[in-house]
C-alpha positions, -999 to +999 in steps of 0.1 A: +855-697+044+841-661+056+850-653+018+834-680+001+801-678+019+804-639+009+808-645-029+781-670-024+753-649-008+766-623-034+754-643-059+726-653-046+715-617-037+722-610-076+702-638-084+671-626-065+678-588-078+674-605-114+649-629-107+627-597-091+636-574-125+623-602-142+588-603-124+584-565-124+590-566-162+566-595-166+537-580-145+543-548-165+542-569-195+509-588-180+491-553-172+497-538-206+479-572-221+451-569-197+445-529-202+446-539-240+420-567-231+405-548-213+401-515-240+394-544-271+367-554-248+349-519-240+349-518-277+330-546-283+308-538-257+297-511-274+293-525-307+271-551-293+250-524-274+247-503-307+231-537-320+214-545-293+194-512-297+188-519-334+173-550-329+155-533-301+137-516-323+134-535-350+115-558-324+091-528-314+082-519-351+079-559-359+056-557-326+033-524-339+029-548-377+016-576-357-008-557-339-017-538-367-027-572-387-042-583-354-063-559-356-070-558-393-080-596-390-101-590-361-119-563-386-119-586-415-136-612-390-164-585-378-173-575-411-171-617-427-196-621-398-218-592-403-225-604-439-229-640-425-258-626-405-273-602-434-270-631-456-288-654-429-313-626-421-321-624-461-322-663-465-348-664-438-367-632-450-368-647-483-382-682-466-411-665-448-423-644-478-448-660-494-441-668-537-455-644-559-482-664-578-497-634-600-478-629-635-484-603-661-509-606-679-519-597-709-543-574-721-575-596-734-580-598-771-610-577-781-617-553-814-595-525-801-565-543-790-546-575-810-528-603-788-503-587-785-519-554-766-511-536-796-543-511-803-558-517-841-576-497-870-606-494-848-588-485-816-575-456-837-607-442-857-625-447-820-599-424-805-599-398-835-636-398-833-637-389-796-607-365-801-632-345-828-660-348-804-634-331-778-631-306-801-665-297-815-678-295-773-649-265-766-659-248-802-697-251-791-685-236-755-667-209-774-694-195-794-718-187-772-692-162-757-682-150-789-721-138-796-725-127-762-695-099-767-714-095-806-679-103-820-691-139-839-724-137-861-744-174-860-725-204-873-744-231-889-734-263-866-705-282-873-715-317-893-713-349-874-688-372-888-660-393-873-627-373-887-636-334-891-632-313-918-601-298-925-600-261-913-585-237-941-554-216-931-559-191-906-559-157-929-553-123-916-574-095-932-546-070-944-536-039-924-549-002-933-525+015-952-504+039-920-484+068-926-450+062-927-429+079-893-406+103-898-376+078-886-340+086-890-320+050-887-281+053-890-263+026-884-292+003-868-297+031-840-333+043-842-339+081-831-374+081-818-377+044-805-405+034-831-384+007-843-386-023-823-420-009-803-436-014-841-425-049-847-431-060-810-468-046-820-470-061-852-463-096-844-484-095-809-511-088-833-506-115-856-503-144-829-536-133-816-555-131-850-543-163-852-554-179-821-590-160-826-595-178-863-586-209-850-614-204-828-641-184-849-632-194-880-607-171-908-641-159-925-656-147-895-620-129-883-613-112-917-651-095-916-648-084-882-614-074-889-629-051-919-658-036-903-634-023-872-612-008-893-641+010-914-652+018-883-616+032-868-605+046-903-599+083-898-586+113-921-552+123-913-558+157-901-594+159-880-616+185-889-613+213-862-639+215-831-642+230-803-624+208-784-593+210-810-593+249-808-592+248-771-566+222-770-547+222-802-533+198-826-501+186-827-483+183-864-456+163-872-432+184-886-400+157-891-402+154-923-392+190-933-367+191-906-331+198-925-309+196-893-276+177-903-278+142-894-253+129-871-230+100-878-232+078-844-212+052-855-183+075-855-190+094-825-189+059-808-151+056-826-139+090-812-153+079-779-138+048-774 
C-alpha cells in the first residue's frame, strides 16, 4: 500500500514538475510576444509622430495662406469701397455743377474773315499794308540818327503805297587794295597768327555793312564807304616828321628773310 501511494505521489509530483516547465516556457513564450508587441508598437508610434508633425505644419502654413487672403480680401474690399465713394463723390459733383450752356462760336463773317474764320485777300493786303507802315515808321526813326552822326545825307521820303518797293541787294563798296603780309603757312600752321584774326575781321565787317544798308540804303553805304577810305588811304611808308625821327619807324623786313623754313608737320612725327 505504502508503495503504491509512493509511485503515485511520484507521478503526480512529475506531473506538476511538467505541468510547471510547461508554464515557465509559455510565459517566456508570452513575454517574447509582448516585448515584440511592444517594440512593433514604439515603431509606430513614431511613424505616426513624424506625421503628426508634418501635418502640423502643413496646418500652420495652410493657416498663414488664409490669413494672407484674409487680408488681401479685406484690401481688395477697402480699396472697391474707396472708388465706390470717389465714384459717388464725382456723380454728385457732377450733379451740382451747373451745364455748360456757352459753345464755340465762330468768328462772325465780315470782309476779313470767310465762314469758316479763315482770313481772305483783304485780310492779307490789310496786314501787308500795316506790316510796310511798320517798316517805313523804324526807317523814319533811323534816319534822323543817321544825320545826326553826319553818316546818311537827306533821303527823299519813301512813297506811300500798300506793298513797298523792293529794296536792291545790299552791295558792299570793294576793299582798298592792302599789302599782302609776309605769312609763312606750312602745313595749315600759320607763323605770325594773321590767319584766322584776318578772316574773323573780314567777315565781322561784312555782316555789319550789311545790316547798315539794309538800313541806309546800298547807295548811301557804298559812298560813305568811298569817301572813308579816301579819307584813310595812306602811302605805304609816311613821309618822316619830327615825331617819326624821335620815335622811329618800324619796317617789315620778312620778305627778304632767307632763314630755312621749318617743316612742322614732321617735327610733330618725330615727336610723337
Amino acid at each position: 500500500m505504502m508503495r503504491s501511494w509512493d509511485r503515485a505521489a511520484g507521478r503526480r509530483v512529475a506531473e506538476l514538475a511538467r505541468e510547471r516547465v510547461k508554464d515557465e516556457w509559455r510565459t517566456d513564450e508570452r513575454i517574447a510576444e509582448l516585448e515584440s508587441d511592444l517594440e512593433e508598437a514604439r515603431m509606430l508610434r513614431g511613424r505616426l509622430d513624424a506625421k503628426l508633425r508634418a501635418k502640423r505644419v502643413e496646418l500652420a502654413g495652410l493657416r498663414g495662406e488664409h490669413a494672407a487672403l484674409l487680408r488681401r480680401y479685406a484690401t481688395a474690399e477697402t480699396e472697391r469701397a474707396s472708388a465706390l465713394e470717389k465714384r459717388r463723390l464725382l456723380a454728385i459733383e457732377a450733379a451740382a455743377a451747373p451745364a455748360p450752356t456757352d459753345t464755340k462760336q465762330l468768328p462772325a463773317v465780315s470782309e476779313e474773315r470767310t465762314s469758316a474764320g479763315a482770313p481772305t485777300s483783304l485780310g492779307y493786303a490789310r496786314a501787308h499794308a500795316a506790316m510796310a507802315a511798320l517798316a517805313r515808321k523804324a526807317q523814319e526813326r533811323a534816319l534822323p540818327k543817321a544825320r545826326a552822326v553826319g553818316e546818311l545825307p537827306t533821303a527823299p521820303p519813301a512813297t506811300s503805297g500798300s506793298v513797298p518797293a523792293r529794296r536792291p541787294a545790299a552791295a558792299v563798296a570793294p576793299y582798298a587794295a592792302q599789302r599782302r603780309t609776309a605769312s609763312r603757312v606750312e602745313g595749315g600752321f600759320d607763323f605770325f597768327g594773321t590767319k584766322n584774326s584776318a578772316q574773323a575781321r573780314a567777315a565781322i565787317e561784312a555782316v555789319q555793312n550789311e545790316d547798315l544798308a539794309d538800313v541806309v540804303g546800298a547807295e548811301a553805304l557804298a559812298a560813305h564807304k568811298a569817301e572813308s577810305d579816301r579819307e584813310t588811304a595812306e602811302p605805304e611808308f609816311k613821309p618822316p616828321t619830327e615825331e617819326t625821327r624821335a620815335v622811329g619807324q618800324v619796317i617789315d623786313l620778312t620778305a627778304h628773310d632767307e632763314t630755312e623754313p621749318i617743316d612742322v608737320v614732321r617735327l610733330r612725327t618725330a615727336i610723337s
